[in-house]
C-alpha positions in Angstrom: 71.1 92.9 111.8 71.2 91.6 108.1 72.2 87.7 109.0 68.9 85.6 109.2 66.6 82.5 109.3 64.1 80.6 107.3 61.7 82.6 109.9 62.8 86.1 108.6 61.8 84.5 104.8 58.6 83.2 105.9 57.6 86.8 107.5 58.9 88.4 104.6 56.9 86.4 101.1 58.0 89.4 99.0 61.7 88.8 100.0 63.9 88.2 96.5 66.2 85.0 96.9 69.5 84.5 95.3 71.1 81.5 95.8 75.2 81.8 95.2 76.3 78.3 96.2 79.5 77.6 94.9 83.1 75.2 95.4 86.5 76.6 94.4 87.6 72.9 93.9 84.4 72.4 91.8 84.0 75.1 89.4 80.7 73.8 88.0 79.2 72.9 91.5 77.0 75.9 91.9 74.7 75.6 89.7 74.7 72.3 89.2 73.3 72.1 92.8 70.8 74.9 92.3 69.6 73.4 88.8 68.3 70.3 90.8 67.5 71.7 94.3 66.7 75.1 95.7 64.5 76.9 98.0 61.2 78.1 95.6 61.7 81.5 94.0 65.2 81.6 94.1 67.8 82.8 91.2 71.2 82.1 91.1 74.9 83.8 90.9 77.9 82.6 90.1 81.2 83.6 91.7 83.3 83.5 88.4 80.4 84.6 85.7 78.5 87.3 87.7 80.7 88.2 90.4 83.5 88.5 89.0 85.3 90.0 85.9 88.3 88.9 83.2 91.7 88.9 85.0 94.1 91.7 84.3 97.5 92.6 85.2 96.3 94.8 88.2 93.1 94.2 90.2 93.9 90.9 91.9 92.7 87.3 91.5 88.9 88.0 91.7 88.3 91.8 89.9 84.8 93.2 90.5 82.4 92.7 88.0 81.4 95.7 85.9 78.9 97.1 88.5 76.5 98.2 85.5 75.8 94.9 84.3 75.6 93.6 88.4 73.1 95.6 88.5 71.3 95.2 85.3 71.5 91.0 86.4 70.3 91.6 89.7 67.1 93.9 88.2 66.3 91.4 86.0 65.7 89.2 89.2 62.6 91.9 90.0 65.4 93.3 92.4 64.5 97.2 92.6 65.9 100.0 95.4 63.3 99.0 97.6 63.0 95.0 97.7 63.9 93.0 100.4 66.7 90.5 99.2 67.6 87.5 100.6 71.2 85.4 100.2 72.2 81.9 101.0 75.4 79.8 99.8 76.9 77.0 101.1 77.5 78.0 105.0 80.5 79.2 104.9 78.9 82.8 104.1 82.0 83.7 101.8 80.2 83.9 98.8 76.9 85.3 100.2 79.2 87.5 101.7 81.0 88.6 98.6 77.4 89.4 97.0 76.4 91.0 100.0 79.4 93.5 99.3 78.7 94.0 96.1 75.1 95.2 96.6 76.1 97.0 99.6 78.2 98.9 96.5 75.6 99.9 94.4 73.4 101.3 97.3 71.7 97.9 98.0 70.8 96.4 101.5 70.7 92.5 101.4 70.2 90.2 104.4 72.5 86.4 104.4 71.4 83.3 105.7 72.6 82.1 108.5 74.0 79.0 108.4 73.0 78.9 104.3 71.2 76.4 102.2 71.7 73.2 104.6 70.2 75.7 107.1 66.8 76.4 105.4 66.4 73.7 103.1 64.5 71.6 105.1 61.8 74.9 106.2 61.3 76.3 103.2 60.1 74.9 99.6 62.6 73.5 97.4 62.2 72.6 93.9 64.2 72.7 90.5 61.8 75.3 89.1 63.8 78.1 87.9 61.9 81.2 87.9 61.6 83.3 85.1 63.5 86.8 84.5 62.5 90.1 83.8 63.7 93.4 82.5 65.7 95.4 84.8 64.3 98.5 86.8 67.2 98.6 89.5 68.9 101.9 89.6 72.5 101.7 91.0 73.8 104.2 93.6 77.2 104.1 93.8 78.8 104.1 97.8 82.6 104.9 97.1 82.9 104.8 101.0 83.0 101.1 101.3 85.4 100.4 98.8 89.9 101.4 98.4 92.8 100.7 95.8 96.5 100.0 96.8 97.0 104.0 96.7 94.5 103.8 99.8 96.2 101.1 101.6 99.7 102.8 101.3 98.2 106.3 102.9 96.8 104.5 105.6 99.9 102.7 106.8 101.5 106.2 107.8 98.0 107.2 109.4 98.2 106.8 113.1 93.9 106.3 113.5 93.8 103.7 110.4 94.7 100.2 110.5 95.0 97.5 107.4 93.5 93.8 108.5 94.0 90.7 106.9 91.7 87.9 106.6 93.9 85.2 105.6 94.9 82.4 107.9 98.0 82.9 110.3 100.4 80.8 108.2 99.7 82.9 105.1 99.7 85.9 107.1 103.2 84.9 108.4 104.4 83.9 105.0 104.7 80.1 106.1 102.5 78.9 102.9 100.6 80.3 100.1 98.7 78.0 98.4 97.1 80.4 95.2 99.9 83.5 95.0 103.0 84.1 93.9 104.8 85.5 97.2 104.1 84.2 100.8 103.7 87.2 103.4 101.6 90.3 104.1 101.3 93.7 103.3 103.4 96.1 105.6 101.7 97.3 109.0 98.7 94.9 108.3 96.9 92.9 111.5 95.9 89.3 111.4 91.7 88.7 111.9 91.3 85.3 110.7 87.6 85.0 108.3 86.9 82.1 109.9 87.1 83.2 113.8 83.7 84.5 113.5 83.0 81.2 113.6 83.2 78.1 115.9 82.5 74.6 114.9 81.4 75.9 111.6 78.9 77.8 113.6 78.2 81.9 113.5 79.8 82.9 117.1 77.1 84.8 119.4 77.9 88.4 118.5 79.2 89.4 122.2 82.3 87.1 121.3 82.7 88.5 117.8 82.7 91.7 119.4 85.6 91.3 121.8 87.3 89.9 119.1 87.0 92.8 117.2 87.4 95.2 119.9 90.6 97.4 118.7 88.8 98.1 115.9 87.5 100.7 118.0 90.2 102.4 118.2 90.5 103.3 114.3 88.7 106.0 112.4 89.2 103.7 109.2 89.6 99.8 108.7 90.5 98.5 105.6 89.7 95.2 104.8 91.5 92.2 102.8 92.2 89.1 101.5 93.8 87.0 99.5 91.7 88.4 96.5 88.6 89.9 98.1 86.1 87.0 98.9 86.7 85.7 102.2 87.8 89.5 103.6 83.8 90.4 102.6 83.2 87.9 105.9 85.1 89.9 108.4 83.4 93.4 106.6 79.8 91.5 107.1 80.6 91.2 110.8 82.1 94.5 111.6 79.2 95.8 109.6 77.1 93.3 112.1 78.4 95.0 115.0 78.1 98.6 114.1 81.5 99.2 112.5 82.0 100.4 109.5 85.2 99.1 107.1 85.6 99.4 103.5 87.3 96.5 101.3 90.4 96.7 99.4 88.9 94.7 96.4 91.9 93.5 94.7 93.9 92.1 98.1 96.8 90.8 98.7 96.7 89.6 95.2 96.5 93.1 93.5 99.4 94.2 96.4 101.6 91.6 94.5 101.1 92.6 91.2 102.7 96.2 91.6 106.5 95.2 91.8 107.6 98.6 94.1 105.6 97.6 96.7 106.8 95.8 99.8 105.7 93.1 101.3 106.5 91.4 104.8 107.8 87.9 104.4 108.8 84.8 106.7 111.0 85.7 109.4 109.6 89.3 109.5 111.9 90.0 106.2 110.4 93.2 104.3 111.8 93.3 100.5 109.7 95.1 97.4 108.0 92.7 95.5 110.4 92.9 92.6 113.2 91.2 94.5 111.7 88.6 96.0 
């Protein structure tokens, strides 16, 4: 199980803490709140300047950083194969989650707070001391497994034993609203798992409920995983991955899906069209 406590910290002192708070409404939020407060020890990564590269016409919304210089920011953290590396955000585990991901990518195992900052902050030291970096000795290993491109989600929608899930809410999912891209709908053959039923009242659900919810997933040799533009989908991964199940992420989402104007998309009212007609 990688989602923990301020206990798991304290029995761990060697554990390496990066702190990823961060506010879509508030770009600058993030590390303005880590610059005055933090749990001791921890370094900091930003969704837009470490997570997440320039925007081009494919790849989505939110394009993986160049994994090489992840890496070579996480190993100046002291990060190395073998440390014990600890993330917190805001609560909402979609950024933690994100990160998470992304070192799960380069061969990393990282554990995610529970409940994040608000959780631990009160436990643990906190202070406005930010540590110091060093030069890199992280080595990345590369796990294609976890990982797909729109060529991957079009195979799997003729493959019986694979299955596509979405993480947006229902109305997006439906095509009733779309608040950041330019077509309201779904990709073709995709299932609905909102991010946010793993939780209750802002609250990680006990695990036996997260598994029945999850439960057809079972019944699939390969899940792929998305979003709108592959934060929020690393939540549902985290919890499959939680509960024994293995999925990989199709990093650019429904955002990438969009950008390729042959492909088809399901809108309101169950309409299918190709993207360049709508």
């Amino acid at each position: 199980m990688y989602l923990v406590t301020a206990e798991f910290i304290k029995e761990h002192p060697e554990s390496i803490l990066i702190d990823c708070r961060y506010d879509m409404s508030n770009l600058t939020f993030g590390y303005s709140e880590y610059s005055q407060n933090h749990i001791k020890g921890a370094y900091y990564m930003d969704l837009d300047k470490d997570m997440t590269s320039e925007l081009q016409t494919h790849g989505g919304r939110h394009p993986l950083a160049d994994l090489l210089t992840f890496t070579d920011k996480l190993g100046s953290f002291g990060v190395k194969n073998d440390s014990t590396v600890v993330i917190y955000d805001n609560g909402e585990l979609a950024m933690a989650s994100r990160l998470w991901f992304m070192c799960q990518l380069i061969g990393l195992n990282t554990y995610i707070v529970k409940g994040g900052y608000n959780a631990i902050k009160d436990t643990l030291e906190v202070t406005a001391e930010i540590p110091e970096v060093t030069e890199s000795q992280l080595n990345m290993h590369y796990d294609s497994s976890i990982i797909c491109d729109k060529e991957d989600v079009i195979e799997a929608m003729t493959k019986e034993r694979s299955v596509i899930v979405d993480s947006r809410s229902n109305p997006r999912y439906l095509g009733l609203e779309e608040p950041f891209d330019k077509i309201a709908g779904h990709i073709p053959t995709a299932v609905n798992y909102f991010w946010k039923d793993n939780f209750i009242e802002e609250k990680v659900k006990e695990y036996g409920d997260i598994e029945a919810m999850f439960l057809e997933m079972n019944n699939y040799d390969e899940i792929i995983i998305h979003c709108g533009s592959g934060i929020t989908g690393c939540v549902n991964m985290f919890f499959l991955n939680e509960i024994n199940i293995k999925s990989k992420l199709y990093a650019g989402s429904y955002s990438d899906w969009l950008s390729y104007d042959d492909n088809e998309v399901i809108i309101k009212d169950n309409i299918r069209q190709k993207v360049k007609f709508i």
